[in-house]
PDB file of N, CA, C and O in Angstrom:
ATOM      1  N   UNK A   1      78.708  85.052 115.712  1.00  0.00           N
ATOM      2  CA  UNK A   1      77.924  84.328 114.720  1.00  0.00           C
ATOM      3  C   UNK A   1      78.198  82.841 114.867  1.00  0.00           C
ATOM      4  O   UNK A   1      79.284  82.408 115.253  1.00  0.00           O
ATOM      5  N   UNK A   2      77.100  82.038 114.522  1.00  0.00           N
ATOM      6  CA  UNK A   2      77.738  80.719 114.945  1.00  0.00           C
ATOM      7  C   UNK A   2      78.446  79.887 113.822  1.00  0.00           C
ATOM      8  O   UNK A   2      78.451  80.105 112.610  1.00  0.00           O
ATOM      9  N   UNK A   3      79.069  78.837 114.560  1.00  0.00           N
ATOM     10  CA  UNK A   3      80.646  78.611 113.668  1.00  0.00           C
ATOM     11  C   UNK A   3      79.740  78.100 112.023  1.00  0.00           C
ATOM     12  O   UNK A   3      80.297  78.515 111.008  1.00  0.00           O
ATOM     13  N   UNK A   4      78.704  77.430 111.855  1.00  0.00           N
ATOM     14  CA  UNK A   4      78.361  76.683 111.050  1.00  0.00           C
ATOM     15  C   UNK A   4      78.513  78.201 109.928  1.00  0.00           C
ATOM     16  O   UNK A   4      79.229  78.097 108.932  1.00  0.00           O
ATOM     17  N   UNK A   5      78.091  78.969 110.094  1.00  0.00           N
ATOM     18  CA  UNK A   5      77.760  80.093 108.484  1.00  0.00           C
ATOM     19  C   UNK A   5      79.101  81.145 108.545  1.00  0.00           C
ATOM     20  O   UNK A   5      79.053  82.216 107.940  1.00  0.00           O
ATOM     21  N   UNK A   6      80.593  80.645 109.523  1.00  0.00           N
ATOM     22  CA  UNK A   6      81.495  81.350 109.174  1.00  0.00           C
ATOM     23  C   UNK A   6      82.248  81.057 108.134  1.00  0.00           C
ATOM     24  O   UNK A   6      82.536  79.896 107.839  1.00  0.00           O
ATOM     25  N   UNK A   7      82.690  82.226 107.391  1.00  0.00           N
ATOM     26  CA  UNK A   7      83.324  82.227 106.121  1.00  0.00           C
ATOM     27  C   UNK A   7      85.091  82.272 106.363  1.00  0.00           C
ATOM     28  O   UNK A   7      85.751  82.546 107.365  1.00  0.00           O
ATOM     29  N   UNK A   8      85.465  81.904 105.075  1.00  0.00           N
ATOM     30  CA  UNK A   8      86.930  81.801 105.251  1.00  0.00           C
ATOM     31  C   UNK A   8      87.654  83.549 105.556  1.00  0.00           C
ATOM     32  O   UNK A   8      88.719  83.777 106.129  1.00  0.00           O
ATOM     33  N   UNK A   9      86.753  84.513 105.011  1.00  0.00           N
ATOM     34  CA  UNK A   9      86.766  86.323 105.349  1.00  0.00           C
ATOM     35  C   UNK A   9      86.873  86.148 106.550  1.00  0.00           C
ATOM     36  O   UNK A   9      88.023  86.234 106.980  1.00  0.00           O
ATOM     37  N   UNK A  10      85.874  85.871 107.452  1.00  0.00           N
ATOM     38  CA  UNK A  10      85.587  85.840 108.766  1.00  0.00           C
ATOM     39  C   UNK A  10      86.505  85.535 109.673  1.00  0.00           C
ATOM     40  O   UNK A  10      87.003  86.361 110.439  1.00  0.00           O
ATOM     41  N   UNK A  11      86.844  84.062 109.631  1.00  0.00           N
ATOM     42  CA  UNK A  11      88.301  83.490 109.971  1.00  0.00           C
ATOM     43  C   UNK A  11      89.385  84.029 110.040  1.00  0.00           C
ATOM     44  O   UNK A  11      89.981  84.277 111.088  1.00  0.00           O
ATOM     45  N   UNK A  12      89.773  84.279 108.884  1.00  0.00           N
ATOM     46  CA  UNK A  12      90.835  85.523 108.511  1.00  0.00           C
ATOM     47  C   UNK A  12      90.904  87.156 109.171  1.00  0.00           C
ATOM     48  O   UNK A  12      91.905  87.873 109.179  1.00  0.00           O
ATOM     49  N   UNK A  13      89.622  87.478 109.677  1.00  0.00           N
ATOM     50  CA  UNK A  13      89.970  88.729 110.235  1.00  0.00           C
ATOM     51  C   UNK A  13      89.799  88.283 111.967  1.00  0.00           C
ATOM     52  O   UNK A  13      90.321  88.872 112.914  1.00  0.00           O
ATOM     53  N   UNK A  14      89.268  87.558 111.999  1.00  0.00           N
ATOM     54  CA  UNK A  14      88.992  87.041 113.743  1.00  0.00           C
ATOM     55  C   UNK A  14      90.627  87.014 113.911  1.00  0.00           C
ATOM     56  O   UNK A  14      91.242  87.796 114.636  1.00  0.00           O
ATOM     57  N   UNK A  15      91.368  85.727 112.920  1.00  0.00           N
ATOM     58  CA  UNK A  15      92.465  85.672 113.448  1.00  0.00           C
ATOM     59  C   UNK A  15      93.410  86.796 112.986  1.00  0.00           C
ATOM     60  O   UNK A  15      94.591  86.759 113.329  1.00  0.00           O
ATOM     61  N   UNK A  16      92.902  87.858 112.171  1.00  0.00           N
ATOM     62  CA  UNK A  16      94.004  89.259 112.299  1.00  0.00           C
ATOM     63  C   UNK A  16      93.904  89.693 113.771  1.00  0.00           C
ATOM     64  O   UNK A  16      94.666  89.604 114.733  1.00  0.00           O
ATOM     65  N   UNK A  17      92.719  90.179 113.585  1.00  0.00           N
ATOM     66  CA  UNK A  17      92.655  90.852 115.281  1.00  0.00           C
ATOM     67  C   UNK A  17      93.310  89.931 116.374  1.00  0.00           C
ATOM     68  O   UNK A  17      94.119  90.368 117.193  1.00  0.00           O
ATOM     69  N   UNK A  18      92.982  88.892 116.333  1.00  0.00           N
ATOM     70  CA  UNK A  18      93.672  88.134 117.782  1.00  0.00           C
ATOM     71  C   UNK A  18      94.889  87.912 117.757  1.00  0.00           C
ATOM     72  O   UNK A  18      95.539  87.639 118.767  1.00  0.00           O
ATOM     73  N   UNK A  19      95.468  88.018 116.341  1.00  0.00           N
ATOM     74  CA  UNK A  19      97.248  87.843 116.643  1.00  0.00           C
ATOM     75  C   UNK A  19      98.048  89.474 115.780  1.00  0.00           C
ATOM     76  O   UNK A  19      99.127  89.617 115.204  1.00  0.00           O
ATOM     77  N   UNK A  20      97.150  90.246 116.005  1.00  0.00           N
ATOM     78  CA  UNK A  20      97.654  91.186 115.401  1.00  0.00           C
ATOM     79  C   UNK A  20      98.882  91.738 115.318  1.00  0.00           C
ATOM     80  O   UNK A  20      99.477  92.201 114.345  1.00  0.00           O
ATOM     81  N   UNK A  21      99.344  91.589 116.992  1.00  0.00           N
ATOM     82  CA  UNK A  21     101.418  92.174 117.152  1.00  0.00           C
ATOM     83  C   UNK A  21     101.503  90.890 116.636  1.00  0.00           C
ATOM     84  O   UNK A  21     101.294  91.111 115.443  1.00  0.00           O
ATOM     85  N   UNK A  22     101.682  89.610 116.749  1.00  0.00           N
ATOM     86  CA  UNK A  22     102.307  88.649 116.448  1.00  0.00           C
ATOM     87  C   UNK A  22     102.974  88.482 115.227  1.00  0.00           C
ATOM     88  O   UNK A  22     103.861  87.632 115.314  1.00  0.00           O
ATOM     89  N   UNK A  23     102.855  89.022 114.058  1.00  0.00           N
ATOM     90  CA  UNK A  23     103.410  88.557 112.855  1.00  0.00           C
ATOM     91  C   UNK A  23     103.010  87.674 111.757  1.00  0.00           C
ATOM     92  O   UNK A  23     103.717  87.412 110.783  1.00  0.00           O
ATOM     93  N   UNK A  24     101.705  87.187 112.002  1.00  0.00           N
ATOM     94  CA  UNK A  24     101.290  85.922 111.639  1.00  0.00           C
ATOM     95  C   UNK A  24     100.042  86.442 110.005  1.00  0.00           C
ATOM     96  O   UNK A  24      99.665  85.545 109.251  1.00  0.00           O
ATOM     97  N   UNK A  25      99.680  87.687 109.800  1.00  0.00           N
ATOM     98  CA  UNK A  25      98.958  88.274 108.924  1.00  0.00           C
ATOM     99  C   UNK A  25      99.291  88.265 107.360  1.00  0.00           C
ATOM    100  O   UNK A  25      98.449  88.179 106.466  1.00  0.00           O
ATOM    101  N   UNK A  26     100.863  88.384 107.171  1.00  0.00           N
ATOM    102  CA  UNK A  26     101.618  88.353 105.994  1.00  0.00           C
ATOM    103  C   UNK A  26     100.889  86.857 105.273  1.00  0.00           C
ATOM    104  O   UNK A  26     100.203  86.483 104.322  1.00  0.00           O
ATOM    105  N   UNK A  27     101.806  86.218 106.844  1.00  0.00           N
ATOM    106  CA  UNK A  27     101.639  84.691 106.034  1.00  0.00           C
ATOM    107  C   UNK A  27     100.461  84.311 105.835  1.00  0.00           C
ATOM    108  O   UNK A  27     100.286  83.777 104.739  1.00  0.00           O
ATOM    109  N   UNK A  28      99.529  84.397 106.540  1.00  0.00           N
ATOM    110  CA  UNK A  28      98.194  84.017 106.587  1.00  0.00           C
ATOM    111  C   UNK A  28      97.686  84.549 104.751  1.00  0.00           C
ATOM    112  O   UNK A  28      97.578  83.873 103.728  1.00  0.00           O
ATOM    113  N   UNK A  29      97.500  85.869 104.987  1.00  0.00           N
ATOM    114  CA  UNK A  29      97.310  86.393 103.282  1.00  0.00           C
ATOM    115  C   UNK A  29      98.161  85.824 102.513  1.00  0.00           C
ATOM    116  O   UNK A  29      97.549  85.483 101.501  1.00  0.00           O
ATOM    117  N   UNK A  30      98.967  85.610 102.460  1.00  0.00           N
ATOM    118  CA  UNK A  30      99.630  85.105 101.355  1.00  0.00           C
ATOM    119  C   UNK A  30      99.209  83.865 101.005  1.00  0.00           C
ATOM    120  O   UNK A  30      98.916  83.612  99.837  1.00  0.00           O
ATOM    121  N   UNK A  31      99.112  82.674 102.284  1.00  0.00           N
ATOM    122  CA  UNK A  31      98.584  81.161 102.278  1.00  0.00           C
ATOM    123  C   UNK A  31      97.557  81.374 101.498  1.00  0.00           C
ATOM    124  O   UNK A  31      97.481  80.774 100.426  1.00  0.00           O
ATOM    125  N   UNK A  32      96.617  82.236 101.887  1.00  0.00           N
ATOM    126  CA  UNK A  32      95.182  81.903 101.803  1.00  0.00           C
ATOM    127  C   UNK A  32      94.642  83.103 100.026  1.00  0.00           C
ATOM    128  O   UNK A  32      93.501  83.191  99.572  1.00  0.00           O
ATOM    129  N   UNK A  33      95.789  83.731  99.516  1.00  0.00           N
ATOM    130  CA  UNK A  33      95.377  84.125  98.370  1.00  0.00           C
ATOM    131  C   UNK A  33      94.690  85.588  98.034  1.00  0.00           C
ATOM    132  O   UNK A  33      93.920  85.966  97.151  1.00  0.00           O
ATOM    133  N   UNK A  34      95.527  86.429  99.493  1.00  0.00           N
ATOM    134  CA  UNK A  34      94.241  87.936  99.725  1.00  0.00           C
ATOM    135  C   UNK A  34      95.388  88.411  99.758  1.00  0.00           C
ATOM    136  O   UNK A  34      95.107  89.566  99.437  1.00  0.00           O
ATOM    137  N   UNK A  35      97.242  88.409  99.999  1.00  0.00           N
ATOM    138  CA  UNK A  35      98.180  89.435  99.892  1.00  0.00           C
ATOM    139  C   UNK A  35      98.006  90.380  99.056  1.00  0.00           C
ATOM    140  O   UNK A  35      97.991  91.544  99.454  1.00  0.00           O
ATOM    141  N   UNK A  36      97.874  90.131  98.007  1.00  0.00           N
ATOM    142  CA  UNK A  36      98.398  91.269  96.511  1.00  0.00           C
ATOM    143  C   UNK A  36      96.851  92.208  96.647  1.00  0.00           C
ATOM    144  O   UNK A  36      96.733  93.302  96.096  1.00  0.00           O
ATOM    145  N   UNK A  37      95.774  91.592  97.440  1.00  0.00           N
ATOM    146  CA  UNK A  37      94.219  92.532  97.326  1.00  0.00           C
ATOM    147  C   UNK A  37      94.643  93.806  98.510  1.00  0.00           C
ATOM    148  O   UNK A  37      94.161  94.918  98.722  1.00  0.00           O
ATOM    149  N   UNK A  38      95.475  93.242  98.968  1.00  0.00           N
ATOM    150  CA  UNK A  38      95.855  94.563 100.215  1.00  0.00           C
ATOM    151  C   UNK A  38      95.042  94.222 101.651  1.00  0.00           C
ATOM    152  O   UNK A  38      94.474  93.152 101.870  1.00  0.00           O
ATOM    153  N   UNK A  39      95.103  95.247 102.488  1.00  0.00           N
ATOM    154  CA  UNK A  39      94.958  94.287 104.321  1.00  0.00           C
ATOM    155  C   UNK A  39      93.488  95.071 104.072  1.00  0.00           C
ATOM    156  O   UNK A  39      92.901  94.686 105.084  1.00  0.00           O
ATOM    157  N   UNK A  40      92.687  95.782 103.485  1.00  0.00           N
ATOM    158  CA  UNK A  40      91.467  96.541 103.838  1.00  0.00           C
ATOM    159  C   UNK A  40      90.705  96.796 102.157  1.00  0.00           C
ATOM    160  O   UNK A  40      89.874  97.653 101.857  1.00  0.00           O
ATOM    161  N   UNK A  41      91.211  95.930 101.429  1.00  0.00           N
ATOM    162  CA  UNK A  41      90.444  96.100 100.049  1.00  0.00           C
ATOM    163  C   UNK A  41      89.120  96.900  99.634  1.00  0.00           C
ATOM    164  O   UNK A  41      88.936  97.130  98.439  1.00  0.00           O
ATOM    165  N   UNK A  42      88.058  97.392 100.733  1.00  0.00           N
ATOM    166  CA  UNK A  42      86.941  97.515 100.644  1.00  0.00           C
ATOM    167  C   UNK A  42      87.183  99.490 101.131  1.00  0.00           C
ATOM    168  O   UNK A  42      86.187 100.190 101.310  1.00  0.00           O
ATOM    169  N   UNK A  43      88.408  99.983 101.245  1.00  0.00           N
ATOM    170  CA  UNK A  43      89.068 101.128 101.774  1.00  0.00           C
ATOM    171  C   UNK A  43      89.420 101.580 100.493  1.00  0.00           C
ATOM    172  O   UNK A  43      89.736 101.014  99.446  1.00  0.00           O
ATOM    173  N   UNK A  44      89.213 103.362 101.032  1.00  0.00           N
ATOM    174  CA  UNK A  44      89.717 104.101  99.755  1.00  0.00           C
ATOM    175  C   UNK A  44      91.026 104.428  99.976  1.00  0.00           C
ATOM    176  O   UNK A  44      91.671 104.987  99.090  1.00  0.00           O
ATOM    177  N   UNK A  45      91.427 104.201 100.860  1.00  0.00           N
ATOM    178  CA  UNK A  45      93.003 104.588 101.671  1.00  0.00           C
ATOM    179  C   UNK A  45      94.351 103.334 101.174  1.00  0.00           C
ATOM    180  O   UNK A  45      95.566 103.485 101.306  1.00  0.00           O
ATOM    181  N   UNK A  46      93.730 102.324 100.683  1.00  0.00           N
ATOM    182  CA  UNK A  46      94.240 101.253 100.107  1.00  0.00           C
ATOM    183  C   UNK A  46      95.235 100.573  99.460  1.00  0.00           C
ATOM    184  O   UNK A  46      94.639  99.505  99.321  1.00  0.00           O
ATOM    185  N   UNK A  47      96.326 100.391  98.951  1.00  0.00           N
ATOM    186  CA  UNK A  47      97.149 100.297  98.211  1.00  0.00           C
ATOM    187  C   UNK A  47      97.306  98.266  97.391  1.00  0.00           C
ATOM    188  O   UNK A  47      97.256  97.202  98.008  1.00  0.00           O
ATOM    189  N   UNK A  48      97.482  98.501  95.957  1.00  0.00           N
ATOM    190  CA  UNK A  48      97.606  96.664  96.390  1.00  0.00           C
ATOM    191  C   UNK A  48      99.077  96.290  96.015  1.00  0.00           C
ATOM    192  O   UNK A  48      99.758  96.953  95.233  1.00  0.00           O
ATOM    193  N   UNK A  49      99.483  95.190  96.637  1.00  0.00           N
ATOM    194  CA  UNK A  49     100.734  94.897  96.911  1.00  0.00           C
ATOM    195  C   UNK A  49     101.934  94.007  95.680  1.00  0.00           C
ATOM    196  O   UNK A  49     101.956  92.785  95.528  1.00  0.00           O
ATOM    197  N   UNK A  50     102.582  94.730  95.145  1.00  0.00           N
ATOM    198  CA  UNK A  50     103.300  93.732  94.412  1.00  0.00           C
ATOM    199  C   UNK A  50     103.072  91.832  94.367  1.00  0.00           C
ATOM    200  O   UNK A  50     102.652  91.323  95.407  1.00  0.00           O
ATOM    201  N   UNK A  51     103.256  91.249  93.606  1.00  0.00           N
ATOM    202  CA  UNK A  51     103.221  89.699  93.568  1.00  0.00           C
ATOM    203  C   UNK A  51     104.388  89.410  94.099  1.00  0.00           C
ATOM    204  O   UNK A  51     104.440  88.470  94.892  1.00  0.00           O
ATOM    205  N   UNK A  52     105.805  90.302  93.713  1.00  0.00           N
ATOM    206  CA  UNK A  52     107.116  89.699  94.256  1.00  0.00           C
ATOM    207  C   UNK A  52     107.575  89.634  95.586  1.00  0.00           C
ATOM    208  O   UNK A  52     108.527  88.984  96.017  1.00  0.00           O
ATOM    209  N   UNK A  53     106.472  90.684  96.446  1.00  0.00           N
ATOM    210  CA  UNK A  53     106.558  90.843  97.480  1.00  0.00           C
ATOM    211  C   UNK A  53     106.077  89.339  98.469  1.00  0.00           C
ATOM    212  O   UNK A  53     106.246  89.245  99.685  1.00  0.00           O
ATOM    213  N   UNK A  54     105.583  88.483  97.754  1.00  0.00           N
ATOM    214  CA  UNK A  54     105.466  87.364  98.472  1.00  0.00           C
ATOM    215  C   UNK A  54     106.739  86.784  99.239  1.00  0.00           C
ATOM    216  O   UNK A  54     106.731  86.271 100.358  1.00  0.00           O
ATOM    217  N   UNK A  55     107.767  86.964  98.450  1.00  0.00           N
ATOM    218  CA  UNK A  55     109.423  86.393  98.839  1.00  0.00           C
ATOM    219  C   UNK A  55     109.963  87.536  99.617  1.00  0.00           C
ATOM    220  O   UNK A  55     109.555  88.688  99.477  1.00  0.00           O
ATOM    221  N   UNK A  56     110.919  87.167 100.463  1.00  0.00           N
ATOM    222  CA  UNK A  56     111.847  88.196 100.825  1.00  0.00           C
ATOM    223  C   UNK A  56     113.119  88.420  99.872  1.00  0.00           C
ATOM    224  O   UNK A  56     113.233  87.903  98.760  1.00  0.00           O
ATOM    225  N   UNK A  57     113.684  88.931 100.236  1.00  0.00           N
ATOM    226  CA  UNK A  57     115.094  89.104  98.940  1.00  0.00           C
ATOM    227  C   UNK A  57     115.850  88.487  99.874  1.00  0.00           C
ATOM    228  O   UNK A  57     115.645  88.638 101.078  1.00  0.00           O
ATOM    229  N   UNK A  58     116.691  87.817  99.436  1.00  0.00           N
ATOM    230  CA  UNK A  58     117.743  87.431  99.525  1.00  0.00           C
ATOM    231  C   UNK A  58     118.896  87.952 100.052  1.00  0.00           C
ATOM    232  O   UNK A  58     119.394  88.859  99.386  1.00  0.00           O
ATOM    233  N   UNK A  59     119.609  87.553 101.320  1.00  0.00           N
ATOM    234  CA  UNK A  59     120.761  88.713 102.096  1.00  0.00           C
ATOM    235  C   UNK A  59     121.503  88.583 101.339  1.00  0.00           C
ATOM    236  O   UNK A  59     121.447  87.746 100.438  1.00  0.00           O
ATOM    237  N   UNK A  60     122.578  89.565 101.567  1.00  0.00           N
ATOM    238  CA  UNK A  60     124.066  89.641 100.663  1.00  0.00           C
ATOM    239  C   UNK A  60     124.601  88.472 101.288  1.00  0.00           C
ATOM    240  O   UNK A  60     125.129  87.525 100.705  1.00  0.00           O
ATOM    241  N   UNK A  61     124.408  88.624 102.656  1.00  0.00           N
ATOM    242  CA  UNK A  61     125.471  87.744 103.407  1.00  0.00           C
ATOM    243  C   UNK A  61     125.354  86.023 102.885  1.00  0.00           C
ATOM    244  O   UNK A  61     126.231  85.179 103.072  1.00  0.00           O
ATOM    245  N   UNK A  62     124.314  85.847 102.344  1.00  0.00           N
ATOM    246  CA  UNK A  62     123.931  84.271 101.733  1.00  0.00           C
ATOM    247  C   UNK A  62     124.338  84.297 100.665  1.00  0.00           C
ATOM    248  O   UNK A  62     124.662  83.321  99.988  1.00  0.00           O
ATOM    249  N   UNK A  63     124.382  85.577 100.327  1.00  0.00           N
ATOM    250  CA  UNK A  63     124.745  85.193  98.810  1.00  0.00           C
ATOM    251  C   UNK A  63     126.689  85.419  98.640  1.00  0.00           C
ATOM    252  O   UNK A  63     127.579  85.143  97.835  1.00  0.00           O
ATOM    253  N   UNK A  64     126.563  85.933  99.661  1.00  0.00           N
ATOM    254  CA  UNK A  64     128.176  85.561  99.762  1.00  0.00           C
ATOM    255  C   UNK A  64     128.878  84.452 100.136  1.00  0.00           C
ATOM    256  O   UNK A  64     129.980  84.009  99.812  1.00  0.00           O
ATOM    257  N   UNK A  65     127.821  84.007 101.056  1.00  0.00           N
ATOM    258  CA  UNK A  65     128.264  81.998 101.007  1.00  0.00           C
ATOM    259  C   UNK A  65     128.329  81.440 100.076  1.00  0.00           C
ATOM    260  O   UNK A  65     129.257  80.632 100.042  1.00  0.00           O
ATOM    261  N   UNK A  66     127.486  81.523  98.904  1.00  0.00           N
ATOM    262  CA  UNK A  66     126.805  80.948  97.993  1.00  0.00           C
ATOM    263  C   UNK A  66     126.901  81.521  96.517  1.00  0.00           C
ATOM    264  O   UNK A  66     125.927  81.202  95.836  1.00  0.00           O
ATOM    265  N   UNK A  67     127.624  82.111  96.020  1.00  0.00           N
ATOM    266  CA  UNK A  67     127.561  83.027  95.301  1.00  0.00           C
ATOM    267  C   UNK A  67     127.080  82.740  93.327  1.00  0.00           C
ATOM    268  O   UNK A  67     127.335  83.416  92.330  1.00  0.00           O
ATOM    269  N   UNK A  68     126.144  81.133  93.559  1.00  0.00           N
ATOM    270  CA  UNK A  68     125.314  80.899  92.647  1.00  0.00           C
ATOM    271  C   UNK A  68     124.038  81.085  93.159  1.00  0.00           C
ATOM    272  O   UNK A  68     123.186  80.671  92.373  1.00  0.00           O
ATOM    273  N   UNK A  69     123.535  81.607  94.303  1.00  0.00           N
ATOM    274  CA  UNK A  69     122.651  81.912  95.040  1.00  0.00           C
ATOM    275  C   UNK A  69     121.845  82.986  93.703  1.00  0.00           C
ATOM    276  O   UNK A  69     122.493  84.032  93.708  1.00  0.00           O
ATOM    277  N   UNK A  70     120.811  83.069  92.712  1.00  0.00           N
ATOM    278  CA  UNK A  70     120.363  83.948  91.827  1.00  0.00           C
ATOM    279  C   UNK A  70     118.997  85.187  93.267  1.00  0.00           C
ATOM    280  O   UNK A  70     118.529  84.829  94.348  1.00  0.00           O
ATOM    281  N   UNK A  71     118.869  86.272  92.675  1.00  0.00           N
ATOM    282  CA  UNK A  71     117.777  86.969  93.484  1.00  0.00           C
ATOM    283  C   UNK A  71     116.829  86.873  93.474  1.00  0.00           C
ATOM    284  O   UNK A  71     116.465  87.028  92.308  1.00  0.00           O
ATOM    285  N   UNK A  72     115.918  86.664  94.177  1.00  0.00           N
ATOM    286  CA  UNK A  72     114.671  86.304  94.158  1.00  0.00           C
ATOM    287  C   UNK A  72     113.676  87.934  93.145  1.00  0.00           C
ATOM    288  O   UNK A  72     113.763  88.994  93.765  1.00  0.00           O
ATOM    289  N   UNK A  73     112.885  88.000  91.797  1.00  0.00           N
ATOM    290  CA  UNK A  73     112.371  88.209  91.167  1.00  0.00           C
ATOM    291  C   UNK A  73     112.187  89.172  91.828  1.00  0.00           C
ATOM    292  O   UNK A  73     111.955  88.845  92.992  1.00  0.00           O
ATOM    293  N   UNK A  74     112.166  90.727  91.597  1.00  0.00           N
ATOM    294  CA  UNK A  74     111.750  91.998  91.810  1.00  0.00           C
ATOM    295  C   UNK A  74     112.935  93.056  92.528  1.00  0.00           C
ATOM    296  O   UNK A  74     113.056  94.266  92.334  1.00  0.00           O
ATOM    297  N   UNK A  75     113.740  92.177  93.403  1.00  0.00           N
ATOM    298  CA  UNK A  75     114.723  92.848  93.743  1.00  0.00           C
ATOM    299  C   UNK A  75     115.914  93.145  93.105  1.00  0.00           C
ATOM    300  O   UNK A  75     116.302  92.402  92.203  1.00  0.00           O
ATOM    301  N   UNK A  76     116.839  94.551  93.580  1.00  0.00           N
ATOM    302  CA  UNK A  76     117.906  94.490  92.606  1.00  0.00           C
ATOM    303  C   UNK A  76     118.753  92.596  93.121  1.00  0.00           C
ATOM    304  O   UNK A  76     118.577  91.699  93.945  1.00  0.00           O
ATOM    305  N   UNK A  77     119.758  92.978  91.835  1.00  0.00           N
ATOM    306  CA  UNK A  77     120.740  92.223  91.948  1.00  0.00           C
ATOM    307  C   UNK A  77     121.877  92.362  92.995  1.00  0.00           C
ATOM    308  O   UNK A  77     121.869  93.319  93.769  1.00  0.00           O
ATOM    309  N   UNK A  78     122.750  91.522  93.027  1.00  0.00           N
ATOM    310  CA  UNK A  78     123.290  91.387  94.118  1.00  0.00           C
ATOM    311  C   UNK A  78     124.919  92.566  93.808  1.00  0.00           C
ATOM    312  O   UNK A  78     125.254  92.919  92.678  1.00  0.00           O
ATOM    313  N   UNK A  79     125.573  92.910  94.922  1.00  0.00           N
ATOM    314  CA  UNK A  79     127.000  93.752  93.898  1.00  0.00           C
ATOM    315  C   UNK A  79     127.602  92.965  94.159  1.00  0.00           C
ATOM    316  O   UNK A  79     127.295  91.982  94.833  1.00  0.00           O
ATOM    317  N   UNK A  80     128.827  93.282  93.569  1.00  0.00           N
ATOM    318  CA  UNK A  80     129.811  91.985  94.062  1.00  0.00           C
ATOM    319  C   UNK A  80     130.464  93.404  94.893  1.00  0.00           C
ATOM    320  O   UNK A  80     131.437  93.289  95.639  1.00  0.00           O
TER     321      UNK A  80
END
């Protein structure tokens, strides 16, 4: 389709498919505001994704450097 009537949808799945092993899909949804709608929204197979899941949790091992280090929202807490 030509570039002038592509949509920001469009964009977004051109560049799923072309970097698909790469890793780059999380972030992309998340940047762009489609994480929590799930990778196939328009699917009955579907699931949608926590909000907290935007962050990773926090290692023990940082938080053992750091041990005012608080957890990032959804995950347990840390043990001592």
């Amino acid at each position: 389709q030509p570039i002038s009537t592509a949509t920001l949808e469009n964009v977004l799945l051109e560049r799923r498919l072309e970097l698909a092993w790469e890793g780059w899909s999380r972030q992309d949804d998340i940047r762009f505001g489609v994480f929590e709608k799930g990778m196939w929204p328009e699917s009955n197979c579907n699931r949608k994704t926590d909000e907290y899941l935007k962050l990773y949790p926090i290692s023990q091992d940082a938080w053992q450097t750091n041990q005012n280090i608080v957890q990032n929202t959804g995950y347990p807490p840390f043990s001592k």
